[in-house]
C-alpha positions as a Python dict, from the first residue, in 0.01 Angstrom:
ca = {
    (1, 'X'): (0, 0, 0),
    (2, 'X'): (-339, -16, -192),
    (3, 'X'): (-165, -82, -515),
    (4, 'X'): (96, -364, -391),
    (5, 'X'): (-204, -532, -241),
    (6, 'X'): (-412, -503, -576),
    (7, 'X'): (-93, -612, -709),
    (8, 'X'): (-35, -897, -529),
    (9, 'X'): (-404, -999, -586),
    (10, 'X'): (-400, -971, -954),
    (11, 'X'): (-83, -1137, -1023),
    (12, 'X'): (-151, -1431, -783),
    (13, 'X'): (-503, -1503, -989),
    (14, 'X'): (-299, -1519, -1332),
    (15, 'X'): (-39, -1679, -1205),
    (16, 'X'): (-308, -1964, -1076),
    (17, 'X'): (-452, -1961, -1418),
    (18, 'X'): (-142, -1998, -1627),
    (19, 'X'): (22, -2249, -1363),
    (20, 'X'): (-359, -2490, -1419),
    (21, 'X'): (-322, -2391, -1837),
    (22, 'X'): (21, -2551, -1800),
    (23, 'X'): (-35, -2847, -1593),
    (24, 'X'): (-322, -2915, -1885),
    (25, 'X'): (-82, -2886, -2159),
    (26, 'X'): (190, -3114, -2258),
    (27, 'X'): (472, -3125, -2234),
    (28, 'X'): (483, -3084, -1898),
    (29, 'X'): (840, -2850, -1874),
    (30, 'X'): (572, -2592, -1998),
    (31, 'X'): (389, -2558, -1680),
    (32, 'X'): (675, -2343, -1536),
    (33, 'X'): (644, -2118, -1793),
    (34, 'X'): (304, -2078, -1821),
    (35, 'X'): (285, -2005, -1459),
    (36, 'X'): (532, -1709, -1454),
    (37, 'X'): (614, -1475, -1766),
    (38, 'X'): (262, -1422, -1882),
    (39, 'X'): (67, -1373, -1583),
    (40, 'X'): (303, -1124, -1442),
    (41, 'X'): (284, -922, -1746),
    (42, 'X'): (-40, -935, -1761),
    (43, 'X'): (-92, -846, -1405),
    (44, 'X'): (127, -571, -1476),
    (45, 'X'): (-61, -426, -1768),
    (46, 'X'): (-349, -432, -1598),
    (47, 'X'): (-225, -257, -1343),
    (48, 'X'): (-23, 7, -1557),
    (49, 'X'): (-372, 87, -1756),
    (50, 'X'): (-528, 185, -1446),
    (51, 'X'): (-243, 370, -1289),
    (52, 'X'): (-178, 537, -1618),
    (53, 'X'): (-370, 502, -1876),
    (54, 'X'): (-422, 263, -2204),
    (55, 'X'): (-94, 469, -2410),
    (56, 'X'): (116, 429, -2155),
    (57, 'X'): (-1, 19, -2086),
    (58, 'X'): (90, 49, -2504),
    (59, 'X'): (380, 162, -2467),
    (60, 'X'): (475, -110, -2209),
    (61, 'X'): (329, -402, -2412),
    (62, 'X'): (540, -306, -2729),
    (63, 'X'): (858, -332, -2484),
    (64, 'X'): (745, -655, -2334),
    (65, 'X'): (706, -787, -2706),
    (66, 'X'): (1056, -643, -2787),
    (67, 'X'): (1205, -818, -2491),
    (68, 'X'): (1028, -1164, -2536),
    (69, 'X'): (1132, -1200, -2901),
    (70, 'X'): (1473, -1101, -2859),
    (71, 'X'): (1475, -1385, -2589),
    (72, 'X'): (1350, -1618, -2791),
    (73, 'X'): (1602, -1534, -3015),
    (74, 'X'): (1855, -1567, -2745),
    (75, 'X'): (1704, -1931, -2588),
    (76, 'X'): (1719, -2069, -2994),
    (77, 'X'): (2063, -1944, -3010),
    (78, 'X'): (2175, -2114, -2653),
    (79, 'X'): (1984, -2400, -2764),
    (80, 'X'): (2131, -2483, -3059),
    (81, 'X'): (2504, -2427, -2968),
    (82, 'X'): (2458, -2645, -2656),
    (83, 'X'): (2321, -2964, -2875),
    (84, 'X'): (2496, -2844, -3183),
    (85, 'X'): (2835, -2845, -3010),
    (86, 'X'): (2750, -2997, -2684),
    (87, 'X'): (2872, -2672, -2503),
    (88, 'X'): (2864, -2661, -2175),
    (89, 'X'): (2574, -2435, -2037),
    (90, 'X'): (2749, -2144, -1798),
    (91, 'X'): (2972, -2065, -2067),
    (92, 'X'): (2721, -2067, -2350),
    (93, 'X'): (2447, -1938, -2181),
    (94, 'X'): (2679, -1616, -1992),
    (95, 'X'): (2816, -1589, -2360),
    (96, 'X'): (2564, -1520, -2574),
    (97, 'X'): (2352, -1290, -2304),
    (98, 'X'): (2551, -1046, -2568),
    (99, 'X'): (2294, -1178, -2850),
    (100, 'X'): (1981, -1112, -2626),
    (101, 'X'): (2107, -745, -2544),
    (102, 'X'): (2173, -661, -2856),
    (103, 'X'): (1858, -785, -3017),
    (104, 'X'): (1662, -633, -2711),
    (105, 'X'): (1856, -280, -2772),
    (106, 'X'): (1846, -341, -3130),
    (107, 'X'): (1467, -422, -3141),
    (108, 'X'): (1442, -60, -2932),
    (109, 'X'): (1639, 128, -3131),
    (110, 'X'): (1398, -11, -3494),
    (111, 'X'): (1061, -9, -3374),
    (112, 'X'): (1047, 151, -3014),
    (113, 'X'): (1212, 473, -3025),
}
C-alpha cells in the first residue's frame, strides 16, 4: 500500500511538471504528451531504483528507449501513409501496429537480449 501511495505521489508531481512544460511549449497538441509518457516513466524509474536497484532501473530504461523509438517509427510510418495516401486512420493505424511490434521485438532481439 506504501508503494502505490509513493507511487501515486511521484507520478502525479511529474505528471504536473510535464503537463505546465507543455502548456509552455508550442505547439500546443504537445501538452498531452508532455503530460503523460515521460512523467510516468520517470515516476516509474524512480520507483524501480529504489525497489530494486540502479541495474535493474537500467535494464528498464534501455526497454523504455527500445519501445519509444520503435513507436516513433511506427507514428512516422502511420503518418505518412495517412497524408501520403489519405488513408483512412482505423485501417492504417490497426495495420501497421505490425511495424511497431516488429521494430519493438526487433529492437529486443539487437540490443536487449
Amino acid at each position: 500500500m506504501k508503494e502505490l501511495i509513493l507511487r501515486f505521489l511521484i507520478g502525479g508531481i511529474y505528471v504536473c511538471a510535464f503537463s505546465l512544460l507543455g502548456d509552455l511549449l508550442r505547439p500546443k497538441s504537445f501538452a498531452g504528451l508532455f503530460g503523460a509518457a515521460p512523467s510516468v516513466a520517470l515516476a516509474t524509474l524512480g520507483l524501480t531504483v529504489a525497489a530494486e536497484g540502479s541495474a535493474y532501473a537500467a535494464l528498464e530504461a534501455r526497454s523504455m528507449t527500445a519501445g519509444s523509438v520503435a513507436f516513433f517509427v511506427y507514428a512516422s510510418c502511420v503518418s505518412w501513409l495517412m497524408m501520403r495516401y489519405k488513408l483512412p486512420a482505423l485501417q492504417t493505424t490497426g495495420l501497421l501496429l505490425i511495424v511497431w511490434f516488429g521494430c519493438a521485438f526487433g529492437l529486443w532481439f539487437l540490443c536487449l537480449r
